[in-house]
N, CA and C atoms as a LAMMPS dump frame, in Angstrom:
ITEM: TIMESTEP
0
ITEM: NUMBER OF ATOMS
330
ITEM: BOX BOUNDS ff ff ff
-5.0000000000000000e+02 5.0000000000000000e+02
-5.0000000000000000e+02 5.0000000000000000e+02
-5.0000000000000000e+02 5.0000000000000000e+02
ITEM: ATOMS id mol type element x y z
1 1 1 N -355.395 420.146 -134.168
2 1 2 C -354.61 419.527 -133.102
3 1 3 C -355.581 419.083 -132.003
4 2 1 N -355.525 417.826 -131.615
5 2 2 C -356.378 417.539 -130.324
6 2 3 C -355.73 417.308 -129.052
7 3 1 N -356.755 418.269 -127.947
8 3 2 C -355.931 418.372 -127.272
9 3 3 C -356.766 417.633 -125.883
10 4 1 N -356.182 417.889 -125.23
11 4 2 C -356.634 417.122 -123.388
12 4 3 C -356.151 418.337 -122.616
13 5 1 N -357.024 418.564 -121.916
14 5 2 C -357.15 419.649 -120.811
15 5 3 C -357.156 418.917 -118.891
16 6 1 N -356.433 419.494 -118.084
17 6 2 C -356.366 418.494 -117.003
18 6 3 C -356.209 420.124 -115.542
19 7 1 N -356.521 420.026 -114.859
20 7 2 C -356.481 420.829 -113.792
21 7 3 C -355.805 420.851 -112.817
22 8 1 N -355.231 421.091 -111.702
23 8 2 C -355.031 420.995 -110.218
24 8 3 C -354.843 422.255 -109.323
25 9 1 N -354.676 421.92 -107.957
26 9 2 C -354.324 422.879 -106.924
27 9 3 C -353.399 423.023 -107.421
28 10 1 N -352.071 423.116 -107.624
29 10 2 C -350.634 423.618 -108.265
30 10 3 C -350.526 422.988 -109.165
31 11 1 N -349.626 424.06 -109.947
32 11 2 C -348.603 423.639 -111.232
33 11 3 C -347.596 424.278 -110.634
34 12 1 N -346.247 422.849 -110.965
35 12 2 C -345.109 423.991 -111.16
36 12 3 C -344.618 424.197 -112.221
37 13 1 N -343.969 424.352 -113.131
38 13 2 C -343.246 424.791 -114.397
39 13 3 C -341.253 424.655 -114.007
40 14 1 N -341.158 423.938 -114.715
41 14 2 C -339.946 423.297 -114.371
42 14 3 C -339.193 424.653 -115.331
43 15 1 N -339.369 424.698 -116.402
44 15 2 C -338.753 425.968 -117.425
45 15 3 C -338.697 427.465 -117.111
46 16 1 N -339.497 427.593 -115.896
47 16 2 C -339.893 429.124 -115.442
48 16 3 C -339.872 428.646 -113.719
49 17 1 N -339.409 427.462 -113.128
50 17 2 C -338.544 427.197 -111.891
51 17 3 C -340.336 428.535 -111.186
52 18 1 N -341.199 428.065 -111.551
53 18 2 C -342.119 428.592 -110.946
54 18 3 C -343.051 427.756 -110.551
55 19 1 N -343.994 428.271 -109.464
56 19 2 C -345.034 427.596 -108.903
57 19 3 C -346.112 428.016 -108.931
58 20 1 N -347.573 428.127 -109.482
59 20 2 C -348.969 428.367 -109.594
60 20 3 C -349.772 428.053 -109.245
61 21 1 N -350.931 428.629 -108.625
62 21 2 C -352.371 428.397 -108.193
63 21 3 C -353.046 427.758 -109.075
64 22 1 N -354.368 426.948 -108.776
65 22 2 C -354.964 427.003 -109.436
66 22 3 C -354.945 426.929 -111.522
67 23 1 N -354.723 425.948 -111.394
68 23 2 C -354.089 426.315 -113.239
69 23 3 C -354.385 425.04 -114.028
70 24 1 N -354.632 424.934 -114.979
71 24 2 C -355.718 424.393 -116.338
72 24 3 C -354.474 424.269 -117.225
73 25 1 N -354.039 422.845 -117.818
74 25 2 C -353.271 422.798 -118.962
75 25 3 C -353.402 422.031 -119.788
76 26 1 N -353.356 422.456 -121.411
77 26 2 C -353.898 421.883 -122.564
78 26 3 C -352.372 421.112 -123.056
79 27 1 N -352.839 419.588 -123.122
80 27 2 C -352.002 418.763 -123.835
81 27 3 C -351.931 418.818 -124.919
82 28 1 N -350.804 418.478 -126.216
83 28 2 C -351.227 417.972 -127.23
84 28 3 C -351.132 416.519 -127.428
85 29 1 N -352.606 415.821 -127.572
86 29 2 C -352.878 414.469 -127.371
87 29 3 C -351.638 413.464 -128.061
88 30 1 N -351.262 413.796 -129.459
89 30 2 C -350.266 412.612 -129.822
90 30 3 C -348.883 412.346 -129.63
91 31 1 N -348.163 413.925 -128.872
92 31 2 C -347.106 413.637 -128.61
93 31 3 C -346.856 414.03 -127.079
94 32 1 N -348.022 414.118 -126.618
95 32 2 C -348.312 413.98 -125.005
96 32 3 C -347.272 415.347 -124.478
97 33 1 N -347.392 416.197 -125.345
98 33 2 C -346.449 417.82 -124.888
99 33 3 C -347.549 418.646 -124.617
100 34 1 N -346.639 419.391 -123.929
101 34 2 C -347.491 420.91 -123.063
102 34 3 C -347.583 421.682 -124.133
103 35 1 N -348.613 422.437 -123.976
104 35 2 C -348.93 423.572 -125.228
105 35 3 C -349.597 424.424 -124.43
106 36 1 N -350.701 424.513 -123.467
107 36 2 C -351.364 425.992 -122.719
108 36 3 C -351.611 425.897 -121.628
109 37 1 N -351.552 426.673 -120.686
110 37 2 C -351.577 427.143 -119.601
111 37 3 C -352.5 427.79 -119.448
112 38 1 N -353.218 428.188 -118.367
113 38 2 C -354.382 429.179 -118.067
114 38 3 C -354.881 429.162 -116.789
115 39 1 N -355.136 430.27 -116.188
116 39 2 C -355.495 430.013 -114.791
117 39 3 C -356.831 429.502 -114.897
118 40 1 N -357.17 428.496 -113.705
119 40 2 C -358.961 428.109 -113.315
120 40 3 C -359.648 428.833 -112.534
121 41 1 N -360.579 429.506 -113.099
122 41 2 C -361.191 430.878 -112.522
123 41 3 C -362.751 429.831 -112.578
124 42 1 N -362.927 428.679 -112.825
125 42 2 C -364.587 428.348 -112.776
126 42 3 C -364.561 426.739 -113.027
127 43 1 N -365.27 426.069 -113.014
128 43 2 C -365.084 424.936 -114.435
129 43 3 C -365.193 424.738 -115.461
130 44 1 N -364.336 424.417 -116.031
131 44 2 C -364.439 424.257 -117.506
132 44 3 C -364.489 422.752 -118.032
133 45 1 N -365.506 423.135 -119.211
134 45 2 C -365.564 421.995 -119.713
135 45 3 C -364.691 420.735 -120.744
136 46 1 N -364.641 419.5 -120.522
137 46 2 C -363.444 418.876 -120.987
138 46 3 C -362.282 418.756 -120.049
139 47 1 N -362.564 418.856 -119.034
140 47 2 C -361.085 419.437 -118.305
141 47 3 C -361.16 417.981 -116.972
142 48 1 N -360.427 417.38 -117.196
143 48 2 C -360.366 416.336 -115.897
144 48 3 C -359.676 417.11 -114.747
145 49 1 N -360.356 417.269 -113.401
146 49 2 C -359.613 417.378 -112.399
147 49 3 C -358.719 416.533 -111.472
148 50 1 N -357.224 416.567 -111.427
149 50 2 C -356.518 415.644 -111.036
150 50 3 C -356.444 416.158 -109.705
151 51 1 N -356.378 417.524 -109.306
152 51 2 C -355.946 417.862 -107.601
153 51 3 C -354.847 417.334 -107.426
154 52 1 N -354.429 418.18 -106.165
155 52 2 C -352.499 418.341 -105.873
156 52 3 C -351.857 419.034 -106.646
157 53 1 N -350.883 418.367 -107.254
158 53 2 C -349.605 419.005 -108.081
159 53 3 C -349.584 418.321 -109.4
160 54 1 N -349.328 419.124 -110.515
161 54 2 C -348.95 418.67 -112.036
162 54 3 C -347.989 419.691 -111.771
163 55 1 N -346.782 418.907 -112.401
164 55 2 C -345.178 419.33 -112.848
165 55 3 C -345.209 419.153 -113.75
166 56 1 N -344.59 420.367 -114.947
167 56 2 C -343.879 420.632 -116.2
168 56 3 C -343.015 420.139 -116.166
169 57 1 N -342.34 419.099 -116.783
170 57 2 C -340.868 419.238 -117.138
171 57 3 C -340.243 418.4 -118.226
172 58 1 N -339.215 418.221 -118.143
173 58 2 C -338.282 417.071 -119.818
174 58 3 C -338.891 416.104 -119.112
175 59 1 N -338.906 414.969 -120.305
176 59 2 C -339.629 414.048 -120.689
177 59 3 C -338.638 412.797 -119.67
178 60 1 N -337.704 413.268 -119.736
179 60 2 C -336.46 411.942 -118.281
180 60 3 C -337.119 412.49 -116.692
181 61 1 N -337.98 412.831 -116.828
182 61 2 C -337.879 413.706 -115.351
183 61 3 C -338.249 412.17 -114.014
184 62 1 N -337.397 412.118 -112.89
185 62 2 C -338.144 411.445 -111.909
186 62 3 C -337.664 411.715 -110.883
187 63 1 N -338.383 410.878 -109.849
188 63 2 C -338.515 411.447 -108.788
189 63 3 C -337.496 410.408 -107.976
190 64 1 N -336.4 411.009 -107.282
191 64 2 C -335.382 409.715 -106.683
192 64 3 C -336.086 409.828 -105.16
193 65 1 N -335.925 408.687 -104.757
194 65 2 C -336.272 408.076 -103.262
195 65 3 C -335.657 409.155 -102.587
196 66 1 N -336.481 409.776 -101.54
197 66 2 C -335.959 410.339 -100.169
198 66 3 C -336.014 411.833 -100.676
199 67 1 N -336.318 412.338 -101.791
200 67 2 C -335.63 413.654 -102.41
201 67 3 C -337.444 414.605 -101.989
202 68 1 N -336.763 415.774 -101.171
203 68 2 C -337.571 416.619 -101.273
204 68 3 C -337.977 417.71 -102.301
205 69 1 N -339.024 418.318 -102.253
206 69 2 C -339.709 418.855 -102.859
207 69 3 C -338.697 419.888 -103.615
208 70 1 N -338.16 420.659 -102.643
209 70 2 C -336.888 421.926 -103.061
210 70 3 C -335.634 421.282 -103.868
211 71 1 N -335.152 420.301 -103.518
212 71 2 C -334.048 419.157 -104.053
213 71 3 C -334.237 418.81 -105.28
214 72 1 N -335.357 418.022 -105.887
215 72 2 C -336.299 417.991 -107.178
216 72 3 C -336.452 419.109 -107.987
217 73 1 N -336.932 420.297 -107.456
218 73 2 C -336.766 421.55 -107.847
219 73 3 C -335.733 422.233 -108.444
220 74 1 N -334.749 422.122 -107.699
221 74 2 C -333.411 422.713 -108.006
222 74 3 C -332.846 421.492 -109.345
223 75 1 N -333.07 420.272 -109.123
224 75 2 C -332.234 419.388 -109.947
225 75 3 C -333.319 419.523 -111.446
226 76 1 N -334.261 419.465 -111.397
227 76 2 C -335.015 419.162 -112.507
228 76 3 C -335.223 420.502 -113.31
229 77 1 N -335.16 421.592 -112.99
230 77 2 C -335.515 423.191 -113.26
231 77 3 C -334.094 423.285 -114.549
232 78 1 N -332.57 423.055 -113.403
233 78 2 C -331.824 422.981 -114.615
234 78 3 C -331.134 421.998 -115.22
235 79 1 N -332.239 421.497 -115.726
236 79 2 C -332.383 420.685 -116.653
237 79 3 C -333.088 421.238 -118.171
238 80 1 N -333.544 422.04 -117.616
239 80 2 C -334.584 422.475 -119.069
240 80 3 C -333.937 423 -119.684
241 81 1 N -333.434 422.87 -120.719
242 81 2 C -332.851 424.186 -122.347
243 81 3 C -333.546 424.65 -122.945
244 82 1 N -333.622 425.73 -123.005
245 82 2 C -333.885 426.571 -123.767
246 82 3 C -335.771 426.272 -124.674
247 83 1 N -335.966 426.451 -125.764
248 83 2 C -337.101 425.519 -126.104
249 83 3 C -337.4 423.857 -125.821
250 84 1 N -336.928 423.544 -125.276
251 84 2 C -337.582 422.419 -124.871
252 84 3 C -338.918 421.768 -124.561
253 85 1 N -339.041 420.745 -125.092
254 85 2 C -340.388 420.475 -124.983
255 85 3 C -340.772 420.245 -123.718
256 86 1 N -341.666 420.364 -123.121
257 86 2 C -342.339 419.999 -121.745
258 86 3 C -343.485 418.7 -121.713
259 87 1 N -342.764 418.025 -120.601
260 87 2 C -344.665 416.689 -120.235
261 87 3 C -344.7 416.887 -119.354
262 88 1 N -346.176 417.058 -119.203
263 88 2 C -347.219 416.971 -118.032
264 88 3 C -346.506 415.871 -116.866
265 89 1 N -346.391 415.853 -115.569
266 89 2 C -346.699 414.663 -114.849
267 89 3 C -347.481 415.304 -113.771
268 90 1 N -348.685 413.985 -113.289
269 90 2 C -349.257 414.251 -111.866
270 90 3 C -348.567 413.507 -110.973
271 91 1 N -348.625 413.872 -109.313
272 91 2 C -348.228 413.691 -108.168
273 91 3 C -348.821 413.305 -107.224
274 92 1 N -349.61 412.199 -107.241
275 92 2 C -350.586 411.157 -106.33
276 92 3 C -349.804 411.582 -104.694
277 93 1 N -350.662 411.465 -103.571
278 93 2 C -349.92 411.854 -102.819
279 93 3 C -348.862 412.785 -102.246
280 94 1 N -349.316 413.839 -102.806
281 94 2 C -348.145 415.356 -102.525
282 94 3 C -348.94 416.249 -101.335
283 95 1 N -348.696 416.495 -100.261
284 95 2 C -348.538 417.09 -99.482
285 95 3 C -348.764 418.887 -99.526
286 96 1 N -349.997 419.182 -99.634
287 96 2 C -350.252 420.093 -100.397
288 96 3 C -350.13 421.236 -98.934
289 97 1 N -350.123 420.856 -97.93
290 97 2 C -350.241 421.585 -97.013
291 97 3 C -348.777 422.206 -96.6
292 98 1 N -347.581 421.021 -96.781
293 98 2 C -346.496 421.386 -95.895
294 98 3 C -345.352 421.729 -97.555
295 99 1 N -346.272 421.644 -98.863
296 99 2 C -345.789 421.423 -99.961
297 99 3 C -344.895 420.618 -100.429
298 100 1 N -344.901 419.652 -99.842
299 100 2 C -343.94 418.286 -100.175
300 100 3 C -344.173 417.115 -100.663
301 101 1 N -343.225 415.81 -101.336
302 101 2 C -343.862 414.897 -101.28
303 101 3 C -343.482 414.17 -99.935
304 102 1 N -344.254 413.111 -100.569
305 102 2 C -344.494 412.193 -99.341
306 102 3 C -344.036 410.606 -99.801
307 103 1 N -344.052 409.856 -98.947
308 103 2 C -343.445 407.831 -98.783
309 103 3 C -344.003 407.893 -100.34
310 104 1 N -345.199 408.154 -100.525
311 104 2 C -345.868 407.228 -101.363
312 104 3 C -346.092 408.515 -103.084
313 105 1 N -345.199 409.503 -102.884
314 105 2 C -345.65 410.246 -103.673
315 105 3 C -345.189 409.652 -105.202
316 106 1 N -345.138 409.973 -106.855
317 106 2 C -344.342 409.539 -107.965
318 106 3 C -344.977 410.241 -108.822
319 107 1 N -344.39 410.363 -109.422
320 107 2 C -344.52 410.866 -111.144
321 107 3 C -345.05 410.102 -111.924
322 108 1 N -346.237 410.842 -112.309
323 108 2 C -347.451 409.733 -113.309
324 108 3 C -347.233 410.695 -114.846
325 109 1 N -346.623 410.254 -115.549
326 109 2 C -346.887 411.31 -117.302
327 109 3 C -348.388 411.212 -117.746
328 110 1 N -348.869 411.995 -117.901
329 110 2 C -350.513 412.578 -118.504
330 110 3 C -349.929 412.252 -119.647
């Protein structure tokens, strides 16, 4: 299986409605799904650093105009069933300080 490895200051996990430090996640390259998790304790190699936020979640996931961080949260979390597959997205512009997005923030799928 080949995979793609990608980094940031947070992950959240839409399936476990959780939020993480620091955390390292292995794609599987052809059907662009989540497969591993791991905290970043150093650098590792292969691993693109994106910084900010990567969100877990279903593959419909977006982000509606005006919607805060907690709002997104709550709507997209139950959404997940049960095994469901998970995609990666990064968050250009997220607000890492006040943990929010921002005017210009969106959902990019890795």
């Amino acid at each position: 299986m080949l995979m793609q490895y990608y980094a940031s200051h947070y992950l959240w996990h839409a399936g476990q409605d959780k939020l993480f430090r620091m955390q390292r996640i292995g794609l599987e390259v052809s059907g662009r799904t989540w497969v591993s998790m791991e905290p970043l304790e150093e650098e590792v190699r292969n691993t693109q650093w994106l910084g900010g936020m990567i969100i877990l979640a279903a593959s419909d996931s977006e982000l509606r105009k005006g919607e805060t961080f907690q709002e997104f949260r709550a709507r997209t979390a139950s959404a997940v069933t049960g095994d469901q597959s998970l995609h990666a997205f990064h968050v250009p512009f997220f607000d890492l300080q006040k943990m929010e997005f921002t005017e210009r923030s969106r959902l990019v799928r890795l």
